[in-house]
C-alpha positions as CSV (number, residue, x, y, z in Angstrom):
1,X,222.8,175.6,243.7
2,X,220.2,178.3,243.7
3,X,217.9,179.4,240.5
4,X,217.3,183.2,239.8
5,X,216.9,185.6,237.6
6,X,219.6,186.9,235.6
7,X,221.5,190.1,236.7
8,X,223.8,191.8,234.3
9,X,226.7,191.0,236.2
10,X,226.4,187.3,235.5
11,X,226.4,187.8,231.4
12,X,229.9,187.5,231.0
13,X,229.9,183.9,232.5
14,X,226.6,183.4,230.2
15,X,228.9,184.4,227.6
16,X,231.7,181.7,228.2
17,X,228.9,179.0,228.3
18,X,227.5,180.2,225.1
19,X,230.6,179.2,223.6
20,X,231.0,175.3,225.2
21,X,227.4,174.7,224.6
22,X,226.6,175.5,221.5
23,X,227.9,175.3,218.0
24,X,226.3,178.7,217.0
25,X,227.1,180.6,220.3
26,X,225.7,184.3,220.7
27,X,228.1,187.1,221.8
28,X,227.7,189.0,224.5
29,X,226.1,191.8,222.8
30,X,223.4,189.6,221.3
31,X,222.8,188.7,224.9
32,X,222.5,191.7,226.4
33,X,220.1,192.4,224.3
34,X,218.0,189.6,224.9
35,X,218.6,190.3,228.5
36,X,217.4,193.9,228.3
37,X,213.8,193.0,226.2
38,X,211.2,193.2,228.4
39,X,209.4,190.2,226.9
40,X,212.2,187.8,228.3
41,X,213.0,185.5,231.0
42,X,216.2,184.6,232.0
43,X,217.1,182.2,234.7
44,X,220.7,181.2,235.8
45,X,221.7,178.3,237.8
46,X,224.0,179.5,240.4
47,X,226.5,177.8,242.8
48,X,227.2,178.4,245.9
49,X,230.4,179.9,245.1
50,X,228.3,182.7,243.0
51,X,229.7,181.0,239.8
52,X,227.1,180.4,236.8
53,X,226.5,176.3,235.8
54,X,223.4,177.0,233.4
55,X,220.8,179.3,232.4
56,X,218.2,180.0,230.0
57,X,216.3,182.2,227.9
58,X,212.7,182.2,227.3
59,X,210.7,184.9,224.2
60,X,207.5,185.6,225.4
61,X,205.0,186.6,223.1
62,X,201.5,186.8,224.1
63,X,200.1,183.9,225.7
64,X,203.1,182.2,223.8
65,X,206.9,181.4,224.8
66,X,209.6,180.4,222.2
67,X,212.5,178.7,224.6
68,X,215.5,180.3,223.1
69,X,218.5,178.9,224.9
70,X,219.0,176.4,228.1
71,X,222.5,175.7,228.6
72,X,224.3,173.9,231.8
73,X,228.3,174.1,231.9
74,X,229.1,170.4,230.8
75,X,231.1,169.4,234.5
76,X,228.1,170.2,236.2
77,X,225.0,168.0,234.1
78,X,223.4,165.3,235.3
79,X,222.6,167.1,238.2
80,X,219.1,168.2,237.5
81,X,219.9,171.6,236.6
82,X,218.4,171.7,233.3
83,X,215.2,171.0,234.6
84,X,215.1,172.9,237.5
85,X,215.8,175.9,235.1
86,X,213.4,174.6,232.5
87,X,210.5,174.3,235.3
88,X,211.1,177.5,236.9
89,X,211.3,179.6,233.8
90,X,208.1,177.7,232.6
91,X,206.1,178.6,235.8
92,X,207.5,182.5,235.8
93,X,205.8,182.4,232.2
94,X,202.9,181.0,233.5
95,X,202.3,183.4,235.5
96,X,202.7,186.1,232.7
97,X,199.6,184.8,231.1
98,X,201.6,182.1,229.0
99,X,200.3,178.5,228.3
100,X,202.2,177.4,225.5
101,X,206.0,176.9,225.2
102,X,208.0,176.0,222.0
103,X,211.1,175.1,221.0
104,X,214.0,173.8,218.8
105,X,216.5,171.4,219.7
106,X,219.5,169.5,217.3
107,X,218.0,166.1,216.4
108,X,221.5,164.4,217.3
109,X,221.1,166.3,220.9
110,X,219.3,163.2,223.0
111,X,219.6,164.2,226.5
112,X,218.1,167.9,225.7
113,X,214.9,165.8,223.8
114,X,215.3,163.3,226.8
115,X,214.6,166.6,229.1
116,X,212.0,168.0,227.1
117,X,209.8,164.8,227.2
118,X,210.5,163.7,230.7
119,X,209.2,168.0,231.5
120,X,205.9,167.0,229.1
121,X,207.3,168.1,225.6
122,X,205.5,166.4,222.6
123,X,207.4,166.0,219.8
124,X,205.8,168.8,216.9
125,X,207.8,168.4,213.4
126,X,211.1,168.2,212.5
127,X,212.6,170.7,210.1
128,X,214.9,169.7,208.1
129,X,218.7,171.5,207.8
130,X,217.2,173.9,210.2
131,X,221.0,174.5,211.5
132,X,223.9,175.9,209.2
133,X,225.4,172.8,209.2
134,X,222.9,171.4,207.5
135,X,221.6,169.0,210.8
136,X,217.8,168.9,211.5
137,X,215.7,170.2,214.0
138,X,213.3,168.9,216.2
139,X,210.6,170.9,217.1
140,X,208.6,170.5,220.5
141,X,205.8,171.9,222.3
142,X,204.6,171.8,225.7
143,X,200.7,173.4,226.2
144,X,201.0,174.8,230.1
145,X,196.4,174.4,230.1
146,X,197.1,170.0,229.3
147,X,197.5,170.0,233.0
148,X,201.0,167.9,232.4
């Protein structure tokens, strides 16, 4: 498994992921958008096969990063994926002059907050019925200059 950045040719697998991973799944046209905006990083995990397992998406803004999406096809977690992609898209920010990362994860989602800590997450707030189902948020932050 190798971690780069996203090519247009891999969306459509993006895509399909989008719709195991999460409840409210973006279409392939909202991610080509993100995809096209300067101001994003997108990673992918890919196999050796040149199939997609994970990516994510990371909203830069300044010296700040919102963490948009981090996904890892569900046969292939609990390989380390998630934070490999995490870590890399974190240090590419970096080195665009960010130094704090944010984000919002389902409160019932334990192994993403497990993740998020274990990479030097703190937990912020939680907002509550964040989602359209009406299930909370939690919101964490990671500051890049805390040396973590």
């Amino acid at each position: 498994m190798q971690i780069t950045d996203c090519s247009k040719e891999y969306l459509k697998e993006i895509c399909a992921l989008e719709k195991q991973c999460f409840k409210e799944y973006w279409n392939e046209n909202m991610l080509t958008e993100e995809a096209e905006s300067p101001f994003n990083i997108i990673k992918t995990a890919v196999e050796s096969d040149g199939s997609v397992s994970g990516y994510i998406i990371i909203k830069r803004v300044f010296e700040e990063a919102e963490i948009l999406r981090i996904c890892v096809l569900e046969k292939e977690r609990r390989r380390g994926i998630a934070e490999k992609l995490l870590k890399s898209a974190i240090e590419e920010s970096i080195t665009h002059g960010v130094n704090r990362f944010f984000l919002e994860v389902r409160i019932s989602n334990a192994a993403a907050s497990a993740l998020y800590k274990k990479c030097g997450f703190q937990l912020l707030d939680i907002r509550k019925r964040y989602y359209r189902d009406g299930e909370d948020a939690a919101i964490y932050y990671f500051d890049a200059d805390d040396g973590k």
